[in-house]
Structure formats: structure tokens, C-alpha cells
C-alpha positions as CSV (number, residue, x, y, z in Angstrom):
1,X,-5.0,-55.8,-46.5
2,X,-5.0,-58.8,-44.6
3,X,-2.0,-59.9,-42.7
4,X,-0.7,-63.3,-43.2
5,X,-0.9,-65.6,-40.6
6,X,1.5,-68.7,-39.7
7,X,-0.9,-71.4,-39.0
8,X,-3.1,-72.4,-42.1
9,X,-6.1,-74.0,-41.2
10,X,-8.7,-74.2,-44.2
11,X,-10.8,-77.2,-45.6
12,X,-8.6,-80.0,-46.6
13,X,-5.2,-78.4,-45.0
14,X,-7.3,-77.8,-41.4
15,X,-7.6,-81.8,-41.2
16,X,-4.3,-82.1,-42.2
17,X,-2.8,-79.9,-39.2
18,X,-5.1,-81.8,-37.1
19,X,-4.5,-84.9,-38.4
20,X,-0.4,-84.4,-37.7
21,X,0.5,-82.3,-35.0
22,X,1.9,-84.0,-31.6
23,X,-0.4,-87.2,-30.7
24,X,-2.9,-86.5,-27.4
25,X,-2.6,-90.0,-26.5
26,X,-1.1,-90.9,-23.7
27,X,-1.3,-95.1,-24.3
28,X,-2.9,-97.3,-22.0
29,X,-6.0,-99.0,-22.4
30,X,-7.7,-95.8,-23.2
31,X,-5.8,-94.9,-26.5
32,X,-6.1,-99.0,-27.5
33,X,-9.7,-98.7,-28.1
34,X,-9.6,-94.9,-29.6
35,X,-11.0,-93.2,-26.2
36,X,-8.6,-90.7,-24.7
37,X,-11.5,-89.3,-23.1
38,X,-11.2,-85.7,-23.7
39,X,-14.2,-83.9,-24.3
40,X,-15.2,-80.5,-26.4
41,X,-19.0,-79.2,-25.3
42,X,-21.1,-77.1,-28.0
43,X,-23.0,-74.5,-26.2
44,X,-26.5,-73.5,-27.2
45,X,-30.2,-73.8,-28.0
46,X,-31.0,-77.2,-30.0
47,X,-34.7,-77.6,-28.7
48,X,-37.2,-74.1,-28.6
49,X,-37.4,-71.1,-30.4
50,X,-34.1,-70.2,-31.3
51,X,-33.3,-73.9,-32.0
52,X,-32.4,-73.2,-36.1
53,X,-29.5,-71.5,-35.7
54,X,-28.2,-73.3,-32.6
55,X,-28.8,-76.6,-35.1
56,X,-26.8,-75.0,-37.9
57,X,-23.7,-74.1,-35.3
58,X,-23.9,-78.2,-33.4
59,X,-23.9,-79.5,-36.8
60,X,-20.5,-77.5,-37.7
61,X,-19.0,-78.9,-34.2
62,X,-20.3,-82.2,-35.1
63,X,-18.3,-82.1,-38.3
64,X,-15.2,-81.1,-37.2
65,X,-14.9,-83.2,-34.5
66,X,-16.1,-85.9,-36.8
67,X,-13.1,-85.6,-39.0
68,X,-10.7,-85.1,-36.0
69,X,-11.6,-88.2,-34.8
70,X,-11.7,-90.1,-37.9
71,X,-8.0,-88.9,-38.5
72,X,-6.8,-89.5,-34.8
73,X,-8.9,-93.0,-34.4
74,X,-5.9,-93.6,-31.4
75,X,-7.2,-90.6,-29.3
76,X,-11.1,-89.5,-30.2
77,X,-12.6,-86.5,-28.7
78,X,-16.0,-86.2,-27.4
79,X,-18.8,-84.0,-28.0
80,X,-20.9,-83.0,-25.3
81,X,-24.1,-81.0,-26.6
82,X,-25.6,-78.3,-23.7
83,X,-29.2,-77.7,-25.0
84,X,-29.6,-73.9,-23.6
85,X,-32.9,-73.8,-25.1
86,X,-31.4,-69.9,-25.9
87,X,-32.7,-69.0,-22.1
88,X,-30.2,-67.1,-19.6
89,X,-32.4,-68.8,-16.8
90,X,-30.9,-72.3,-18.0
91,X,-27.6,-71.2,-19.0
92,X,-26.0,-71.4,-15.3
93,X,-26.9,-74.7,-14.5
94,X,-25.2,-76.0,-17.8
95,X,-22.1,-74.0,-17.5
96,X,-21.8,-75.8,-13.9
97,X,-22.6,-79.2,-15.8
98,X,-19.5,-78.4,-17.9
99,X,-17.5,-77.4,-15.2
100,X,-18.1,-80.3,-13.5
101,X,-16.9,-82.4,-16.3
102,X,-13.2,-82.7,-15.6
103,X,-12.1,-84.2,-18.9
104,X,-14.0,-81.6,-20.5
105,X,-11.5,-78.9,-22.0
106,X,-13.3,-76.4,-24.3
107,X,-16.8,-74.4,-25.7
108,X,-18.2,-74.0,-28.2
109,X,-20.5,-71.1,-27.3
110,X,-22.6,-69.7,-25.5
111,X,-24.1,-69.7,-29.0
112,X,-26.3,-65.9,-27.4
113,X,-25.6,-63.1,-25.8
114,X,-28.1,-63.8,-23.4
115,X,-27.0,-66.5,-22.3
116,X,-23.4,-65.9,-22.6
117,X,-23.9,-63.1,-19.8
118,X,-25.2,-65.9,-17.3
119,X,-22.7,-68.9,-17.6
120,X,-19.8,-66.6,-19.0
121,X,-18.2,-65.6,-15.5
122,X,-18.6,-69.4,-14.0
123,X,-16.7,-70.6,-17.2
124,X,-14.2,-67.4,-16.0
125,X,-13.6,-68.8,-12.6
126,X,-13.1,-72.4,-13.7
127,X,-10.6,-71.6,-16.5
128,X,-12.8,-73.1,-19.1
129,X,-12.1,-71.6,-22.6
130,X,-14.9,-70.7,-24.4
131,X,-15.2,-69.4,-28.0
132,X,-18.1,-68.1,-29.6
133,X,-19.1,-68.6,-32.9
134,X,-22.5,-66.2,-32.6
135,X,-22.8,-64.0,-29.8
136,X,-22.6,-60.4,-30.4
137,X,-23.1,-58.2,-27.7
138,X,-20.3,-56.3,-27.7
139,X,-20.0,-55.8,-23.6
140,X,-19.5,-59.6,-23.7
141,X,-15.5,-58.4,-23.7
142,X,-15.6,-56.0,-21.5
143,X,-16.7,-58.2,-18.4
144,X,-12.9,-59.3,-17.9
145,X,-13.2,-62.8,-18.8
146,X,-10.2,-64.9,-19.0
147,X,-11.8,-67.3,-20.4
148,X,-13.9,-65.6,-23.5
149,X,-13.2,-65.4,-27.5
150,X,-15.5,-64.6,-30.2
151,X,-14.6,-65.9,-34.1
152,X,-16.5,-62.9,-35.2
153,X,-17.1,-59.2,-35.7
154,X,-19.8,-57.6,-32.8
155,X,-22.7,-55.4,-33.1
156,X,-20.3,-52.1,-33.0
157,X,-19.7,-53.0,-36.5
158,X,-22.9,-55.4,-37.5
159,X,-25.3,-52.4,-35.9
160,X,-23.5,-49.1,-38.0
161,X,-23.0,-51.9,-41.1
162,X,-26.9,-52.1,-40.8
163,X,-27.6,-48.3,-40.3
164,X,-25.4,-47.7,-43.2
165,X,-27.3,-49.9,-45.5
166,X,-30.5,-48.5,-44.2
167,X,-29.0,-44.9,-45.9
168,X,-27.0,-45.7,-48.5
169,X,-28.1,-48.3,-50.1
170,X,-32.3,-48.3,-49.1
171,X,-31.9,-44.9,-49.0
172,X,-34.7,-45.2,-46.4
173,X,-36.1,-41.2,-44.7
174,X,-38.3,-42.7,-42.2
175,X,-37.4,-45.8,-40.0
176,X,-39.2,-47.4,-37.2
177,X,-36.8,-49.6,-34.5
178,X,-38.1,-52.8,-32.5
179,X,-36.4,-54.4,-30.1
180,X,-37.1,-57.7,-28.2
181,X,-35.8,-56.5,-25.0
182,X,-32.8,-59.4,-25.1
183,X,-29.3,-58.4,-24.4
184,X,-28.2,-59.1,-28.6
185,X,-31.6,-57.5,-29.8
186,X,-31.7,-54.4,-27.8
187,X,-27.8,-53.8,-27.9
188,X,-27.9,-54.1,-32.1
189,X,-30.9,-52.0,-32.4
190,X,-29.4,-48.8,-30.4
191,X,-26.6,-49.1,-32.7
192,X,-28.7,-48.7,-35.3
193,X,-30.3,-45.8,-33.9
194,X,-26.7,-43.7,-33.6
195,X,-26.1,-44.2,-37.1
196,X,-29.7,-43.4,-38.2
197,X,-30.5,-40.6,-35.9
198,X,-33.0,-37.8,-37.0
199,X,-34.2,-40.3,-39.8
200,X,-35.9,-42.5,-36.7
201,X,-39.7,-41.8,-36.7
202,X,-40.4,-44.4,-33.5
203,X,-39.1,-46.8,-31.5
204,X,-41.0,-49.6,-29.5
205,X,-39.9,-53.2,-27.2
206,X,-41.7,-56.5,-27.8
207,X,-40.8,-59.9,-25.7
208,X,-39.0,-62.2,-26.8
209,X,-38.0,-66.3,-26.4
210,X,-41.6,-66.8,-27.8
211,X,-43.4,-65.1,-24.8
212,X,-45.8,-62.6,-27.3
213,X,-47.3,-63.5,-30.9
214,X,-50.1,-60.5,-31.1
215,X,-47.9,-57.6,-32.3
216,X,-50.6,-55.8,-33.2
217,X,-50.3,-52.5,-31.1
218,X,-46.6,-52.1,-31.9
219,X,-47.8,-52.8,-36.1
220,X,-50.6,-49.9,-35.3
221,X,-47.6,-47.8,-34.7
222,X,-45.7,-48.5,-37.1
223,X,-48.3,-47.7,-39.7
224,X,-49.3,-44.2,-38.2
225,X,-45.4,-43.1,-38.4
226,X,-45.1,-43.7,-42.0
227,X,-42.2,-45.2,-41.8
228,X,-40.1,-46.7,-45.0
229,X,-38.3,-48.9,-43.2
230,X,-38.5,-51.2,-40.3
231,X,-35.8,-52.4,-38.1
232,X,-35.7,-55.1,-35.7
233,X,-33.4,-56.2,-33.4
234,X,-33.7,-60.2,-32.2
235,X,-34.7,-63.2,-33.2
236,X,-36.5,-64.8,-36.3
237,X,-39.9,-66.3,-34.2
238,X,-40.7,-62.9,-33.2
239,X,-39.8,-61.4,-36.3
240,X,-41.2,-63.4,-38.7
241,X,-44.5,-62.6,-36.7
242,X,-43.7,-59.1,-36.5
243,X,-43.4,-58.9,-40.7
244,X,-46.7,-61.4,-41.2
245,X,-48.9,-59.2,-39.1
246,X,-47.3,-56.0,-40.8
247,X,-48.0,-57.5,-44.2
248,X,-51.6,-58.2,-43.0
249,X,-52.2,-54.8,-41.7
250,X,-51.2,-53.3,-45.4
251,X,-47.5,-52.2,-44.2
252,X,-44.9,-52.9,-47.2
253,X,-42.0,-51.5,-45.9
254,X,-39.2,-53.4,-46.3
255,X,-37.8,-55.2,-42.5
256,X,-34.2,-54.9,-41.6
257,X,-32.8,-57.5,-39.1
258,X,-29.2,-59.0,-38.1
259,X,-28.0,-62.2,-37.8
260,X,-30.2,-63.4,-35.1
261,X,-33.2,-63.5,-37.7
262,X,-30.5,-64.8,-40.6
263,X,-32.1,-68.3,-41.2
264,X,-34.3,-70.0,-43.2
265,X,-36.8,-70.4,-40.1
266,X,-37.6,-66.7,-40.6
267,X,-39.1,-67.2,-43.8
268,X,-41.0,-70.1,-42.2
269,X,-42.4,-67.8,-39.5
270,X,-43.7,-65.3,-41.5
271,X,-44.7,-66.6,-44.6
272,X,-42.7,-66.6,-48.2
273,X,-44.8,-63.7,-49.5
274,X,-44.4,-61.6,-46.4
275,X,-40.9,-62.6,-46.0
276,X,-39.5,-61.3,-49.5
277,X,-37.5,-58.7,-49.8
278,X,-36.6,-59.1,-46.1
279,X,-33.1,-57.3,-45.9
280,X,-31.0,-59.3,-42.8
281,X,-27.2,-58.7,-41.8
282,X,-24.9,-60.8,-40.6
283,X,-21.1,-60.7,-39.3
284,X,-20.9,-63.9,-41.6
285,X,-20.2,-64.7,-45.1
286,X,-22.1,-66.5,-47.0
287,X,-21.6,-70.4,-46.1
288,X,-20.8,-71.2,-49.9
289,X,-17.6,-69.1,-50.0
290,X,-16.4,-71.7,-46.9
291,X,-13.0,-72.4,-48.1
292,X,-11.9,-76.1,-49.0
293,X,-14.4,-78.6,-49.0
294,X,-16.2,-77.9,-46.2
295,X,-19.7,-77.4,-47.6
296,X,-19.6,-80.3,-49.5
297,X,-18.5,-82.5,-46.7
298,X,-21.3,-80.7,-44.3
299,X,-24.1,-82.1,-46.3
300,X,-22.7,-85.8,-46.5
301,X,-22.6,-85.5,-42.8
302,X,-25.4,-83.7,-41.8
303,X,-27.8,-84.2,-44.7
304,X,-28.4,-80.4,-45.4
305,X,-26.4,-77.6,-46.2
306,X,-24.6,-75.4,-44.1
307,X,-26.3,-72.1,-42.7
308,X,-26.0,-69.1,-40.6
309,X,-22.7,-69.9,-38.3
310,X,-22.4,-73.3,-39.1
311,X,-18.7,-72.1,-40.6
312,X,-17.5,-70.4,-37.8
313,X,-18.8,-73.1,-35.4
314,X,-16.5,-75.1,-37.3
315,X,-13.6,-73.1,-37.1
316,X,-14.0,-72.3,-33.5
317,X,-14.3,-76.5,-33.0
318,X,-10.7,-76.8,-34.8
319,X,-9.1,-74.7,-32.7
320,X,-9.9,-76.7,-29.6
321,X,-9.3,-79.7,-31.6
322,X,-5.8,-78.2,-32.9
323,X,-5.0,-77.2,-29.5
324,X,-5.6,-80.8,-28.2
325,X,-4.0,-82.3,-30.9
326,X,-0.9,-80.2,-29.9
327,X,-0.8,-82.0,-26.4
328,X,-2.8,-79.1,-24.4
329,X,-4.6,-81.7,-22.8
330,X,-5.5,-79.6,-19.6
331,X,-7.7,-76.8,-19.1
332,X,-4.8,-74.6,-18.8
333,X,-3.0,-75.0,-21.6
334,X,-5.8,-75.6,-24.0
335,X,-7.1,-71.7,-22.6
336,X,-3.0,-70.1,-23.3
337,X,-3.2,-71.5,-27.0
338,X,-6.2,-70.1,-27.6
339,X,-5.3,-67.1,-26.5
340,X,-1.8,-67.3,-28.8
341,X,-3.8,-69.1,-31.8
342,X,-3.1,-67.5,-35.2
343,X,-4.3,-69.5,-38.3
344,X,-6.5,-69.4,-41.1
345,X,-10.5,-71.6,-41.3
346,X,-12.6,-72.3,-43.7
347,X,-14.9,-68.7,-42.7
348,X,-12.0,-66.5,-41.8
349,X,-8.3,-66.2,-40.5
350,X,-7.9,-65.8,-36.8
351,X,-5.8,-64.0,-34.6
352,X,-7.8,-62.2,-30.9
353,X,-7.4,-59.4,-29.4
354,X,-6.3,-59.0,-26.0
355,X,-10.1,-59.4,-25.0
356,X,-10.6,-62.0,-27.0
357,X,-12.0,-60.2,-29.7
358,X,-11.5,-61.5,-33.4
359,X,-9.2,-59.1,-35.1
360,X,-10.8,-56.5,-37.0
361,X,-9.1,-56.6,-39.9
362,X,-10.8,-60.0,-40.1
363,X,-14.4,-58.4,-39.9
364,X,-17.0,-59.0,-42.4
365,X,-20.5,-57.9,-42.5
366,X,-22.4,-58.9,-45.4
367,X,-25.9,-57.9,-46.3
368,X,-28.7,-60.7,-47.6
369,X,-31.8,-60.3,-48.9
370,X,-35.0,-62.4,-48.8
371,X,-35.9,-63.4,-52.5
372,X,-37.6,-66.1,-54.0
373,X,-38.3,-68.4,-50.8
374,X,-34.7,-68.0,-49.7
375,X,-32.3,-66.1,-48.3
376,X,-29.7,-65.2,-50.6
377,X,-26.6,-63.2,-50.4
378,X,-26.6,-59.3,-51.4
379,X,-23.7,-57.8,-51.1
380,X,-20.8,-56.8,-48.3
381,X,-21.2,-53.9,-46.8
382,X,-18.2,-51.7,-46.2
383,X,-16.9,-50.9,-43.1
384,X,-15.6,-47.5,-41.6
């Protein structure tokens, strides 16, 4: 059962907390023309291979802080977008760019694991919040930052959710596990692996961040094991690759992949034929059970409709709104209400743990399934 929580933060009533709660302007020539100068930063790739989902996440920022600022026109907040490109190599540099920025307050991000293990303890030493809305590797918590929260479940319950769908549900004797070597891809797929155990025929490690596109010896493999299944841990470039050259080498065994794959792109990448029947998990519900009107009022922003994370980015943007709404105007006191925030968003109620970890009673993994061009919701798969 879920336990109720005192703030309620959802659709039409999350603009309305936002909208009243304790002004942030201070007057002054600032607040007379709307610009307070506070700042919230969205962290993650917009440009390169793992550009989809990073889009889909931005575009949730963009909207709330789109409808924060159109209900506080006094005291508008600022968006600042740090293009990670999804590389660790870049993700220092940005975090420092952040830093830097005084009258930036809070993150959105990092959107990877990756790169959340690079810029993660700078952001730690400055006192800069950071929520993510994506990433998860589930040492990410363990590290001791202050500074860290994640609005979702990580892979110690996506990676046994997947393994368990794999058995019950595929009922699948034979699996074969790919990694991409990346700290998400390689963390989900051992996972896997414990839950699966003797019922793992092979294993194998491909590069990722669009450094290999000839799969062919690891697809030789898989074919010689006989395997019913396929499971791969990363991103959707590689995989999408992965399932077009296994198609083309006469492999029909369906592919298993988490969230990191969970996008439209996917299909894209591999083809529509190859794609379908593509099983991929996700610590997310699907976008149209968003609460309130926030799908509707996604697409008259952004032009599309919502996908993978583009909810959660949301909610984890309204929190740092709602925090600077309440006057938590320094870096401070915008990271202690965080860390005290209960209330309830458009994906999911909130409440972290001590490590910044959503509370799991608030977890979700739900299972969706590759069909007809389009990725479409299967079922949730139950936990424990």
C-alpha cells in the first residue's frame, strides 16, 4: 500500500503549489522585469548517440519550468541545458560549468550512469543538488554524495524485474547476455545473470557510445549457443544494431533490454521488422498514465508526445522549482528541502531515502513490448 504523502504535487495541483507558495522575489529592478535570475540546469546528452532520451527528459524540464515561470512572471527561472553528449569524458568539464554558475541552484541529471560517476562528486563538494530522473546504476548511492537523488527505482530491482520476466513470463531455457561495457549496461546485465543463473548459455561485451557497428562475431555466438533469448544491457544505437544483424544472420529470438534501449530510436536503428516483438523494461510507467494534464500539455509545448523519462524529468524539475518557490533561494537550502521533500508528481509520489534513493514502496518496473512499429506497454512486472 502506498503511504500518503503531505505535499500533493500532480498535473494541474503541481502548478498550483508552485504557483502559491512564498514569492522568490526579492524586488528590485530584477523582479520588475520577471528576472530573479535563478537558474535550474538539465543534465545530459541532447546531441550524439544517446541524444533520444536525453531529448525526451530536456523537453519535461522545459515544461515545467515553462509553467513555473508563466505562473510566477515576477520571478522566472532559468534553464540552463548541459549537452553531455552521454560521454563521462565531457561530463567534468560541465559539472564545473554549473558550479561555476553562482545563481545556478539545482540538476536535473546526470541523465547516465556514466556520466553521473564523473561530475557526481564535483556537484558533491560544491553542494549542488542533483536529482536524477534516469540513471540507474545502483552504486551511484553508495559513493556518499550529499548532493545525489534519484526519482526512480535502480537496476537492483529493473535487472531481477527483467530476469523474472525472462522466466516467468518468456519462459525462456536458454539466454545469451550482452553488455556494452558502460557503467548502466554492464551493472543491469549482471543482475540479470543472478536471477537467470544456470539458464545463461553465454555471455559476451560490445563497445558502446557508437564506437562498433559490425556485431557480427558476438551474433556468430549467439547463434551457435542456441539461445531462446537474448539480453542486452545498454543503449538503443548499439542494440538496435545488435537485433538487425541477428535478424540478418536467421536469429529470431526475441531481445530483452532495459530502459536505456526504451525509445522509439531503437526501432529506428534496427529496423521495424527486426525490432518487433522486442521486449524492453523500464523503472517507468508508461507516459500516458502521467497524472493531470501533463501529457496533453507536453505536446502543445513540445510538439510531440512524451516518452521514456520525460515524466520524471518533470517531476524532478518541480521539486527544484517548489523548493525555489518556497524561498530556498541558495544552494543550501534548496539541497535540505530536497532532502525533506515528500509530495506526489505526475509519474510517482516522492519521499528519499537517506541516500537519496526514491522510496521503494514507490518503485515500478513495467515491461513493454515492440509491436506494430511502436513501443507499447505490456504489463508491470511484480516485484519481490
Amino acid at each position: 500500500m502506498r503511504q500518503k504523502l503531505a505535499r500533493v504535487l500532480g498535473g494541474a495541483a503541481l502548478v498550483a503549489l508552485v504557483a502559491g507558495g512564498a514569492a522568490c522575489s526579492s524586488g528590485g529592478d530584477d523582479a520588475a522585469d520577471g528576472a530573479c535570475g535563478y537558474k535550474i540546469g538539465f543534465f545530459g546528452a541532447l546531441t550524439g548517440s544517446s541524444a533520444a532520451l536525453g531529448i525526451n527528459m530536456n523537453n519535461g524540464v522545459k515544461l515545467a519550468v515553462d509553467q513555473y515561470n508563466k505562473a510566477n512572471p515576477d520571478c522566472k527561472v532559468e534553464l540552463v541545458e548541459l549537452d553531455s553528449q552521454g560521454s563521462p569524458d565531457q561530463a567534468p568539464q560541465l559539472a564545473q560549468r554549473a558550479i561555476d554558475d553562482e545563481k545556478l541552484l539545482g540538476i536535473v541529471g546526470p541523465a547516465y550512469s556514466g556520466e553521473s560517476e564523473a561530475a557526481n562528486p564535483l556537484f558533491s563538494e560544491a553542494g549542488l543538488v542533483h536529482i536524477t530522473p534516469s540513471a540507474t546504476r545502483p552504486s551511484l548511492a553508495d559513493q556518499g554524495w550529499k548532493t545525489f537523488f534519484r526519482v526512480i527505482g535502480n537496476d537492483l530491482s529493473q535487472g531481477p524485474a527483467a530476469g523474472t520476466y525472462i522466466k516467468n513470463v518468456l519462459k525462456a531455457e536458454k539466454v545469451y547476455v550482452i553488455d556494452d561495457q558502460s557503467a548502466y549496461g554492464a551493472g543491469l546485465a549482471d543482475e540479470v545473470k543472478k536471477v537467470l543463473g544456470p539458464a545463461v548459455v553465454g555471455s559476451d561485451k560490445v563497445q558502446g557510445e557508437g564506437k562498433q557497428s559490425d556485431f557480427s562475431g558476438v551474433v556468430t555466438k549467439v547463434k551457435a549457443s542456441g539461445a531462446t533469448a537474448i539480453y542486452f544491457g545498454g543503449y538503443y544505437q548499439e542494440a538496435g544494431l545488435i537485433r538487425k544483424q541477428l535478424t540478418n544472420a536467421g536469429v529470431k529470438a526475441p531481445l530483452i533490454a532495459g530502459d536505456g534501449v526504451n525509445d522509439p530510436a531503437y526501432i529506428t536503428s534496427a529496423g521495424q521488422d527486426a525490432a518487433e516483438g522486442t521486449i524492453l523494461t523500464c523503472p517507468c510507467q508508461p507516459a500516458t498514465k502521467a497524472r493531470g494534464s501533463f501529457v496533453s500539455d507536453y505536446k502543445a509545448l513540445n510538439g510531440v508526445d512524451p516518452g521514456t523519462y520525460s515524466d520524471s524529468a518533470y517531476d524532478a524539475a518541480n521539486i527544484l522549482l517548489a523548493g525555489i518557490k518556497a524561498g530556498k533561494t541558495t544552494r543550501a537550502d534548496l539541497l535540505e528541502f530536497v532532502r525533506g521533500y515528500t509530495g506526489e508528481g505526475v509519474a510517482a509520489s516522492y519521499k528519499f531515502t537517506d541516500k537519496g534513493e526514491l522510496d521503494p514502496s514507490q518503485v515500478k518496473i513495467w515491461a513493454y513490448k515492440v509491436q506494430g512499429g511502436q513501443v507499447v506497454p505490456d504489463q508491470e512486472i511484480p516485484l519481490g
